[in-house]
C-alpha positions in Angstrom: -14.2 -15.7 -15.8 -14.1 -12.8 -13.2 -10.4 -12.1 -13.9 -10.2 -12.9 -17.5 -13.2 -10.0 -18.1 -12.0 -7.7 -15.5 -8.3 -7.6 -15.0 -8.1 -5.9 -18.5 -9.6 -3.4 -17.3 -6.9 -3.1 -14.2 -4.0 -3.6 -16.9 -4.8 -0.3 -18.5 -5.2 1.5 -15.5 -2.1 0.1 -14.6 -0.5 0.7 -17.3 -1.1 4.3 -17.6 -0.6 4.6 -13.8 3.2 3.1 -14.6 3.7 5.6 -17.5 2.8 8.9 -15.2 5.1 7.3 -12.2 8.1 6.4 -13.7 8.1 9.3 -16.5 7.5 11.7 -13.8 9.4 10.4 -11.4 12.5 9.7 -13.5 11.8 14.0 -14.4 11.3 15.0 -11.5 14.4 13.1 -10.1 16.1 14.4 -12.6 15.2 18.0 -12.2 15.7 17.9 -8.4 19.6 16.5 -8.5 20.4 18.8 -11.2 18.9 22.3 -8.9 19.8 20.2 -5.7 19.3 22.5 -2.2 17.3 25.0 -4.9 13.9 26.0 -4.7 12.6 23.6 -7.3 14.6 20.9 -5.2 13.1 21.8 -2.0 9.3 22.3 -3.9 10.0 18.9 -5.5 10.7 17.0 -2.7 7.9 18.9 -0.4 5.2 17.3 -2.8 6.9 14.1 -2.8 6.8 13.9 0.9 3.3 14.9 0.3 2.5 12.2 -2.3 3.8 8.8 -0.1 2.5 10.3 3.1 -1.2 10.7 1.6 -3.1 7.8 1.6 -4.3 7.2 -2.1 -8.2 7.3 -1.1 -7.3 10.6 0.1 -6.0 11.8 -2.9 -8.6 10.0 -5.2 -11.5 11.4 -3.1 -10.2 14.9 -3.3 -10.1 14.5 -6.9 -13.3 13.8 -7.4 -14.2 16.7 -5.4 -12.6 18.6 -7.4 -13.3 17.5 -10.9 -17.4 17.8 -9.5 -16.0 21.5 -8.2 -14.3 22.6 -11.7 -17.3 20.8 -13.9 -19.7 22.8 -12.2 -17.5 26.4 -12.5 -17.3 26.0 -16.1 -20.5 24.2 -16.9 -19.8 21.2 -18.6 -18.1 18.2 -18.4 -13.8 18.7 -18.9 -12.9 15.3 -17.4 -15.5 12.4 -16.3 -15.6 12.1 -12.5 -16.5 8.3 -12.9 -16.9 5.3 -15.2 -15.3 3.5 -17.3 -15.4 3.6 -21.5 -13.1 6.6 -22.9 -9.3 7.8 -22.4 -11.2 10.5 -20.5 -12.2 8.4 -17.7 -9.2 6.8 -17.4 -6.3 10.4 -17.1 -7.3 11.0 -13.4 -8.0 7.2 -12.1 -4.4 6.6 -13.7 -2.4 10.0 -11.7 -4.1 9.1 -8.7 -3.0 5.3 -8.7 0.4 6.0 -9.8 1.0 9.3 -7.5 2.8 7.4 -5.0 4.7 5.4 -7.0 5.8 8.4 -8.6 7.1 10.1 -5.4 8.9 7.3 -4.6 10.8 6.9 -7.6 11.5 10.9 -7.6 13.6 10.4 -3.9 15.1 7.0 -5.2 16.2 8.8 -8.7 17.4 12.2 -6.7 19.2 10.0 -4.6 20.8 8.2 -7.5 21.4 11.0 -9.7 23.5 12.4 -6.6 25.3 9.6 -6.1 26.8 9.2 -10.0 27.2 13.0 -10.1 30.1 12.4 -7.6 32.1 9.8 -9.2 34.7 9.4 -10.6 34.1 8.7 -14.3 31.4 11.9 -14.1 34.4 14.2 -13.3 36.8 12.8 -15.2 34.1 13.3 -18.5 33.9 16.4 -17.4 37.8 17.3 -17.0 37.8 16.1 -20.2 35.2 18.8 -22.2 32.7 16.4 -22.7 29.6 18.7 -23.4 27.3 18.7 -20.8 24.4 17.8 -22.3 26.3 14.1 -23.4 27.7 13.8 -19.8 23.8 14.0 -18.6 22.5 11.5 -21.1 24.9 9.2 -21.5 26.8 8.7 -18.1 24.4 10.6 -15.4 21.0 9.8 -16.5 21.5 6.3 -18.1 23.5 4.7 -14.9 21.5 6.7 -12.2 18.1 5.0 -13.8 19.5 1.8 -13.2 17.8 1.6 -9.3 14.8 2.8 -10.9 14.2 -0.1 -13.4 15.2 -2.4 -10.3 12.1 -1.5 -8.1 9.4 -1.2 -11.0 8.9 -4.7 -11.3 7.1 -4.7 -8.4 5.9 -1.5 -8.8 4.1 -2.2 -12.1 2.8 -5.3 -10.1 1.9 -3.4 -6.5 0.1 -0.5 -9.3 -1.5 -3.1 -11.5 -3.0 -5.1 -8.9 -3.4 -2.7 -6.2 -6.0 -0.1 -7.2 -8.7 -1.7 -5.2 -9.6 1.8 -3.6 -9.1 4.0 -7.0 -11.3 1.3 -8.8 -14.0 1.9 -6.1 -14.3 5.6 -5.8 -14.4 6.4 -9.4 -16.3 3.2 -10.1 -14.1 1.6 -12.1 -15.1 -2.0 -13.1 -11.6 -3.6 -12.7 -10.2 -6.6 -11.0 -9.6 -5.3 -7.4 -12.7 -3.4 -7.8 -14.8 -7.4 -7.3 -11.6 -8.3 -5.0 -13.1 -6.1 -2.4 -16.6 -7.3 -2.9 -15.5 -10.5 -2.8 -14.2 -9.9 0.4 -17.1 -8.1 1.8 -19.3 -11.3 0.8 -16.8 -13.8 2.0 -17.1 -15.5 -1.3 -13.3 -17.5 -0.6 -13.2 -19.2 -4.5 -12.5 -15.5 -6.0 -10.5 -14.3 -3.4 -8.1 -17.4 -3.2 -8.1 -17.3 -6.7 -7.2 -13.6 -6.8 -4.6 -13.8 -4.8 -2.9 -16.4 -6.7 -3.3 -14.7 -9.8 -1.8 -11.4 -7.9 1.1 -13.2 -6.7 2.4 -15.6 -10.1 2.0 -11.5 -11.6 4.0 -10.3 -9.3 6.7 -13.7 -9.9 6.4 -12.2 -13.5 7.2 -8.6 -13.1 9.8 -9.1 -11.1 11.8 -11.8 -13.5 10.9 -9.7 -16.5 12.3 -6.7 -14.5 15.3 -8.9 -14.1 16.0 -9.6 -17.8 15.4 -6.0 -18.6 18.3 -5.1 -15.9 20.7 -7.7 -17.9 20.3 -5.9 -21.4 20.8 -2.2 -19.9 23.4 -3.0 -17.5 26.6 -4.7 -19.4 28.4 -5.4 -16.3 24.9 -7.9 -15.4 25.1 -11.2 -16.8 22.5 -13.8 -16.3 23.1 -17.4 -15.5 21.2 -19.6 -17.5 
């Protein structure tokens, strides 16, 4: 009953969490490899060092302080500092879980977009004329991804069931939100039973993850 009322509640987060990270961090990625050893690189990559060094309950705890801070400049209410109910609640709850995730996929996309910017059929497209617009979308940007779409498997899983600390600050009634309390109060039922909902999730990210990998790469082929 506990996890068919409340992990809802955690998928949406989670969702939303996994639309900021790997948007952003396929962008940002992006944006970094294309104005490599730039400023926008190095101001890129300085906030992504930022955002896997900071612990998230650093970073949610600071936004709260400052959505209370900017609410009470401007007198009223922008964004909700806690709860649960409206798309409002959930915009900050969501950055905050998927900030890391988002930094990591920005170095792993940089690092990618480097790495097919020097090969061979990149140059040759480009010995050729190919406008350079087409040679970004259809040979830098759609093989370089490919690393990216490996890892969010778990990713969507790690974000989806791992915002125990996010759920608790801004009060959030989600799954991991009663994981913790289940912990506190020893009560072993939920937290066994957690735990092996959490892991036949994660079983099911990744092989969905998997399948995904098959359709986009061509040279993949699954065995059945």
């Amino acid at each position: 009953d506990i996890i068919r009322e409340h992990f809802p509640v955690s998928a949406i987060l989670g969702v939303l969490a996994v639309i900021f990270a790997a948007t952003g961090g396929v962008l940002f990625g992006a944006l970094t490899a294309l104005y490599r050893n730039r400023f926008p690189d190095y101001l890129i990559m300085f906030l992504v060092i930022m955002g896997i060094s900071v612990p998230s309950f650093v970073v949610a705890a600071l936004s709260q302080l400052s959505l209370v801070t900017f609410n009470n400049l401007i007198g009223f209410t922008v964004l909700p500092v806690a709860g649960w109910g409206t798309i409002l609640h959930m915009l900050v709850p969501a950055l905050v879980l998927g900030l890391s995730t988002m930094a990591y996929l920005t170095r792993l996309m940089r690092s990618s977009m480097l790495e097919v910017t020097s090969s061979d059929y990149v140059r040759t497209a480009k010995s050729k004329g190919v406008p350079a617009t087409r040679i970004f979308t259809r040979h830098q940007l759609r093989n370089a991804i490919l690393p990216v779409v490996t890892v969010l498997g778990p990713a969507i899983a790690a974000i989806t069931t791992g915002g125990f600390v996010v759920e608790l600050v801004f009060a959030i009634p989600g799954l991991g939100r009663y994981f913790v309390e289940a912990v506190q109060q020893l009560d072993y039922t939920v937290i066994m039973g957690t735990t092996v909902f959490y892991g036949a999730f994660l079983v099911f990210m990744v092989i969905i993850v998997d399948v995904v990998y098959g359709l986009i790469d061509p040279r993949v082929r699954l065995e059945t």
